[in-house]
NUKE-27507 format. One record per residue (C-alpha): residue in three letters; x, y, z. Coordinates in steps of 0.001 Angstrom, whole numbers, plus 500000, padded with zeros to 6 digits. Example, Ala and Ser with C-alpha at 12.3 -4.5 7.8 and 13.67 -1.06 7.14 Angstrom:
BEGIN
ALA512300495500507800 SER513670498940507140 
//
This chain:
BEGIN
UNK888671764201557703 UNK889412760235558602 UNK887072757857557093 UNK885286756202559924 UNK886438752776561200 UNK885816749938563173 UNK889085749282564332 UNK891367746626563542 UNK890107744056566296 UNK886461743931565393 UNK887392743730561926 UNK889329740988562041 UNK886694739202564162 UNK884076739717562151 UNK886005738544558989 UNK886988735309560953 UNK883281734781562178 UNK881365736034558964 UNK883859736137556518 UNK885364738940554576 UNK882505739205551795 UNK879381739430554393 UNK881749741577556543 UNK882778744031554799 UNK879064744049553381 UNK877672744659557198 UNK880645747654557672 UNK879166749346554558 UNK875701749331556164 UNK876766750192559378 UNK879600753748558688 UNK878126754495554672 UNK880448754504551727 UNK883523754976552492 UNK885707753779555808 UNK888510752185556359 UNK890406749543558508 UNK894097750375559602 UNK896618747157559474 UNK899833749108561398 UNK900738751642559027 UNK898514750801556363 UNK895595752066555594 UNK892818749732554061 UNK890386752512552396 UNK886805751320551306 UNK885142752629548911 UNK881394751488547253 UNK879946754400546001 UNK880026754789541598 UNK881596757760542220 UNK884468756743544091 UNK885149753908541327 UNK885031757184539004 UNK887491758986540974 UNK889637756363541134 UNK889744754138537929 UNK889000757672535786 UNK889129761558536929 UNK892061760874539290 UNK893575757609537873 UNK897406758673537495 UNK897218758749541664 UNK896073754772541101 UNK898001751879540661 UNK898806748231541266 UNK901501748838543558 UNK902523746749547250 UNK898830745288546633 UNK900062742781543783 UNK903340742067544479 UNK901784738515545460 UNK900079738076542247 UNK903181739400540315 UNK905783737020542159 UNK903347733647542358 UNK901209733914539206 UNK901038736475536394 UNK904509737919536466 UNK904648740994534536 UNK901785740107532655 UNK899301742900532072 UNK896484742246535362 UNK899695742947537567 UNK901734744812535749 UNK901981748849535671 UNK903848752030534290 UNK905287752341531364 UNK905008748438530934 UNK901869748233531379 UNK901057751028528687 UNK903194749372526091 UNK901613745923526827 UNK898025747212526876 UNK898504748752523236 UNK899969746110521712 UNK897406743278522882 UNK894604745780522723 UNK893829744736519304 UNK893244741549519814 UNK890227741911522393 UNK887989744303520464 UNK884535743198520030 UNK885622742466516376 UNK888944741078517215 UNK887284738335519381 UNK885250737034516884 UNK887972734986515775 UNK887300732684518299 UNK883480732423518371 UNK883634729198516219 UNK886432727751519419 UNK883399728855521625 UNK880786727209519641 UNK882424724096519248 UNK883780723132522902 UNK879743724284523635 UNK878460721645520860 UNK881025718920522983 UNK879887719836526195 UNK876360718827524868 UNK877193715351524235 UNK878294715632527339 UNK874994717128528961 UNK872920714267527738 UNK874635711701528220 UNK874430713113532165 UNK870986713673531647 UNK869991710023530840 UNK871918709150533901 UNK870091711814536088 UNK873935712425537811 UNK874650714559540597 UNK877606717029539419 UNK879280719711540682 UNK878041722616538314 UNK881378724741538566 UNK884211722058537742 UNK882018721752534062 UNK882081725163533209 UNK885453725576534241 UNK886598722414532004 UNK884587724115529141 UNK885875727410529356 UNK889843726297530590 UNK889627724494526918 UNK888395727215524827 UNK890916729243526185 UNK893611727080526157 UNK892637726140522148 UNK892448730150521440 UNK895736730624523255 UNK897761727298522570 UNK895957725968519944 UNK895493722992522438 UNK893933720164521470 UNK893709716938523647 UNK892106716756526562 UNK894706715636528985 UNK896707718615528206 UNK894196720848528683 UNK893053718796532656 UNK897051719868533385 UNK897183723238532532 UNK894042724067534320 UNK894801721692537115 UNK898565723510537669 UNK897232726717537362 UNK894613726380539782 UNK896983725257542560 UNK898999728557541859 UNK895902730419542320 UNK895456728799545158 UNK898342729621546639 UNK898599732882545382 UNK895182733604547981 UNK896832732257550442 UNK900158734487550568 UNK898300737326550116 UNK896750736826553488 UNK899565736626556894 UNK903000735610557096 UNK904556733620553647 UNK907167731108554197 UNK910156731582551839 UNK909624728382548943 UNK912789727220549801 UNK911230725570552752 UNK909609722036551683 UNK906030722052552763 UNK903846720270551055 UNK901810723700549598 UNK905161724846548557 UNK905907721869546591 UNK902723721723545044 UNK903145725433543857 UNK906634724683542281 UNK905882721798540843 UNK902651723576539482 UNK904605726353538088 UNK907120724390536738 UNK904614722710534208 UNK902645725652533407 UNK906437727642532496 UNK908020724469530539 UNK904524723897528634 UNK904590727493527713 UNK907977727615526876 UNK908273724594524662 UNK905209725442522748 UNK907467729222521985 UNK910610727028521031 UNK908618724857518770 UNK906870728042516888 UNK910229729374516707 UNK911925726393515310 UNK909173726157512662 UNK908243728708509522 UNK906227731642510751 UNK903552730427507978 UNK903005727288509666 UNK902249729134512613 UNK898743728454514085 UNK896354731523513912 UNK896228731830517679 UNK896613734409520541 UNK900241732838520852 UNK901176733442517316 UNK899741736768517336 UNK902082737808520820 UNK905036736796518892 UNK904359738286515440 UNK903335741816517636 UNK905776744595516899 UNK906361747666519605 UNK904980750632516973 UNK907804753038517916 UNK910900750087518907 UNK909908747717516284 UNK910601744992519540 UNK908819741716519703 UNK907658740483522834 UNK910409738865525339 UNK910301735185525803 UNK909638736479529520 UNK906398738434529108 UNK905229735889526345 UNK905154733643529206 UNK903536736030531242 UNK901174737406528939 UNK900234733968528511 UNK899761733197532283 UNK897430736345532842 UNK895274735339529297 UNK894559732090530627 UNK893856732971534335 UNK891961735695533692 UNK889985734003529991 UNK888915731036531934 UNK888290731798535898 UNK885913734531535744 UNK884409733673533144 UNK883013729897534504 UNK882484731601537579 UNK879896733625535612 UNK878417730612533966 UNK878085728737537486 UNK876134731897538997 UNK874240731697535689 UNK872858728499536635 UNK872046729224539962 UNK870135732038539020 UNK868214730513536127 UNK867029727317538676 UNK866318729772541497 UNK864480732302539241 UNK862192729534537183 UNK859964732615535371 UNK863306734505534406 UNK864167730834532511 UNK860626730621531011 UNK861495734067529286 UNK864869732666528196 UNK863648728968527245 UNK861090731226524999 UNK863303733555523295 UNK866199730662522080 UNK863174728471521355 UNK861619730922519049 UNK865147732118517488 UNK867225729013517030 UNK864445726114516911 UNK866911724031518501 UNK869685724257516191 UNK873312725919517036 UNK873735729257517084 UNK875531731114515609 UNK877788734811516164 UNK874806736210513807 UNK871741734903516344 UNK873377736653519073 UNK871618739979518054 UNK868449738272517992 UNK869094737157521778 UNK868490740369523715 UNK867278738622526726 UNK870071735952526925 UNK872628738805526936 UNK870606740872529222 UNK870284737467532288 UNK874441737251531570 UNK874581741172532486 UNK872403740622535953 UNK874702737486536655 UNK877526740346536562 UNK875934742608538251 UNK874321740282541094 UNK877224737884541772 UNK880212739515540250 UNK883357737084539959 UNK885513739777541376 UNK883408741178544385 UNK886574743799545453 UNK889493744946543229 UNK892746747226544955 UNK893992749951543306 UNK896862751530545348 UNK897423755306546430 UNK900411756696545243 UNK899849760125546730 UNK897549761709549664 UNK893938762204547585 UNK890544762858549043 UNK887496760270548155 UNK883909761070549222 UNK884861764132551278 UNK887658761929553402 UNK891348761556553494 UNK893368758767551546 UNK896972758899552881 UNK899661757949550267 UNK900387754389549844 UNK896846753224550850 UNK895187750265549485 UNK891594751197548264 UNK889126748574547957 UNK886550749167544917 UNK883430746783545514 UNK881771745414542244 UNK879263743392544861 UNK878380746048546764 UNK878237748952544202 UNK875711746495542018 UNK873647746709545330 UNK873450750570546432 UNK870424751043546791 UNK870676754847546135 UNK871126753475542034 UNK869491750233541637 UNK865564749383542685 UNK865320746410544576 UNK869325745796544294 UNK868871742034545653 UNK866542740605543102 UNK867712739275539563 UNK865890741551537144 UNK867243740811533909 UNK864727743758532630 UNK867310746420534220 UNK869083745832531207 UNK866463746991528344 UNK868448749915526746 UNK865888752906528248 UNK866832751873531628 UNK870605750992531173 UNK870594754265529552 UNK869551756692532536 UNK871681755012535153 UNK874995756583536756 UNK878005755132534629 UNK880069753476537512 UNK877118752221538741 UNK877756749136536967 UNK881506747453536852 UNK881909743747536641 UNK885167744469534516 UNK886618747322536321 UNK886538750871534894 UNK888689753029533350 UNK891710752555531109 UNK892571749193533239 UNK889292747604532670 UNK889671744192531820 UNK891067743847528677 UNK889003740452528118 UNK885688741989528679 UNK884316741784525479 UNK885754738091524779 UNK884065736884528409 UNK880367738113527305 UNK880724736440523973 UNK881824733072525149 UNK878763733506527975 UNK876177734678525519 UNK877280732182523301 UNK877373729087525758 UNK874847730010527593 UNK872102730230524164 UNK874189726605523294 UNK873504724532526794 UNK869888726354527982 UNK868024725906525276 UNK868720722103525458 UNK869410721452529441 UNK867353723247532753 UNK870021722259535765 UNK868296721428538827 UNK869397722329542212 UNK869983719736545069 UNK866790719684547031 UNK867119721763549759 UNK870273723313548982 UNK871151726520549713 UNK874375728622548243 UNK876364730322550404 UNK878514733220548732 UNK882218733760549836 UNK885333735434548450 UNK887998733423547991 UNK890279735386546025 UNK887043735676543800 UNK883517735261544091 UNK882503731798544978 UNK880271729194546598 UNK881347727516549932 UNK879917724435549568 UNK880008724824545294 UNK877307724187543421 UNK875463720593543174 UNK873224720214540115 UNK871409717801538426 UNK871495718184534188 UNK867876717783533469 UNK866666717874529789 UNK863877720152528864 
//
């Protein structure tokens, strides 16, 4: 049986006059869980209920891949670098960096964390004396673009951590928009081409000379970074290091995908805590009463439940990837209808977090949804800001300790303010974001 569908027209109408987020979101309401939207031959398949993101990312994942669906993100941005990459590649890649990402493997960098959260304090105050106007997003994304880049690079002055984040911004940037319509080849010299290849150019010649000047040195002298650890890593069964190629790529992917998502997290976080003032009285309490105002540290984190727990409802409520693709390699049936080979099927973070078959009052932030009785009865896809499955994001447990972590550093000290009168207005832009951002005010408590 075919999914039911609006038709391509109406679809692309309604995307152009409501967007694709608040589309899609009024499609779901209006033909259920699954349905679908044909572009010529190809089938877009949505799909929002948990147990479609079990069928897919789990029980029936060898019929799942990134196939035709990433072959923008592979040839603009991340390369064969593990987000993109698949098969056999992916598998070796996945098991040799796995290691580094464990819960206990990404403690190394909790002090990096700490520290760039202590700076951004100095910041904060000064700011708060001044009673400035900023845009909330561009400082967590400066605070988390230079933890990552010191865990990765072992970077350590500012300016080169601006360019890096600058340059790969513009190739995300691009990257959205060539995954949408007709691409011009980047031969031809517009202006967005020459931006992207002069972006790229400085993101691959930073990488690269950092790789010739590790390899040009002793291996002891090495820094103890995520860069040093790719090019010690041995294949178990080849006994092959990494090629300067994926190094590059790996490297790509860890920054893109350490940094983005999570600032996007600590923007919603925020929004949520100045729109939701008796969810930051229980948080102002509980740091109060556990750090008395001094730093925390990876040890206090176990006596901040409820700091963990408003992080989780961020990720739940405003996800920073509101779809993800995973492509059909053969025919498959999802939710009792057909999925024809080659299909790209949309799994919805956003809109899962909001059925309303598995979540009570789905629209309000309840950090209490995330007290271990109830996280404990609830359906196990129900919940998946990370993806699911073998391909969930391999930085998962490194993003909720740098959020836990920043967000017990900055709250207990600062209470942003929202613009008077300002209301947010969620799009997806590639990921989840804010149309006309985020304007704050960094008031002291």
């Amino acid at each position: 049986m075919q999914p039911p569908s609006p038709g391509l027209l109406r679809f692309i109408h309604g995307v152009r006059k409501h967007g694709f987020l608040a589309h899609a979101g009024q499609l779901w309401r209006e033909h259920g869980d699954v349905f679908q939207v044909r572009i010529g031959s190809k089938a877009l398949v949505f799909a929002m209920h948990p147990d479609a993101v079990e069928h897919v990312s789990v029980s029936h994942r060898q019929n799942y891949d990134k196939r035709a669906s990433y072959d923008a993100v592979r040839e603009y941005l991340l390369g064969d670098g593990l987000v993109a990459s698949n098969g056999e590649l992916w598998r070796r890649q996945r098991k040799l960096m796995a290691p580094f990402f464990t819960p206990k493997g990404v403690q190394a960098y909790a002090e990096l964390m700490i520290r760039d959260g202590a700076r951004l304090v100095e910041r904060w105050q000064a700011l708060a004396g001044e009673g400035a106007e900023v845009e909330i997003s561009e400082e967590m994304t400066l605070v988390t673009a230079s933890i990552i880049l010191r865990a990765m690079f072992s970077s350590e002055t500012m300016e080169s951590i601006h360019q890096m984040k600058d340059a790969v911004n513009t190739m995300i940037t691009f990257v959205d928009t060539q995954m949408m319509g007709f691409r011009l080849p980047l031969w031809l010299p517009t202006a967005k081409n020459r931006k992207y290849l002069a972006a790229r150019e400085l993101v691959q010649r930073s990488i690269a000379g950092l790789i010739a000047l590790r390899r040009a040195t002793d291996e002891s002298q090495w820094p103890d970074d995520l860069l040093s650890r790719l090019m010690k890593v041995r294949d178990e069964e080849t006994g092959q290091v990494m090629s300067e190629s994926l190094l590059r790529d790996e490297s790509i992917t860890t920054f893109f995908a350490g940094h983005e998502t999570t600032a996007r997290t600590m923007t919603f976080t925020w929004y949520a805590l100045a729109a939701y003032p008796k969810v930051a009285e229980r948080l102002h309490e509980e740091l109060d009463r556990v750090l008395g105002g001094r730093i925390p540290t990876t040890e206090d984190l176990r006596q901040l439940p409820y700091t963990l727990q408003v992080v989780k409802e961020v990720l739940r409520l405003y996800p920073a990837a509101p779809f993800y693709v995973r492509d059909a390699v053969g025919a498959d049936t999802i939710g009792g209808f057909d999925v024809p080979a080659g299909a790209a099927v949309m799994l919805s973070p956003y809109y899962t977090h909001r059925h309303p078959q598995f979540w009570d009052d789905p629209e309000v932030f309840d950090p209490d949804r995330w007290t271990r009785e109830r996280e404990s009865g609830r359906h196990g896809h129900a919940y998946h800001p990370f993806a699911a499955g073998p391909r969930i994001c391999i930085g998962n447990n490194f993003s909720l300790l740098e959020s836990h972590l920043l967000l017990a550093i900055l709250a207990q000290r600062f209470a942003p303010r929202l613009r008077p009168g300002f209301t947010p207005r969620w799009v997806m832009q590639g990921t989840l974001g804010l149309a006309d951002g985020l304007p704050m005010v960094i008031g002291a408590r």
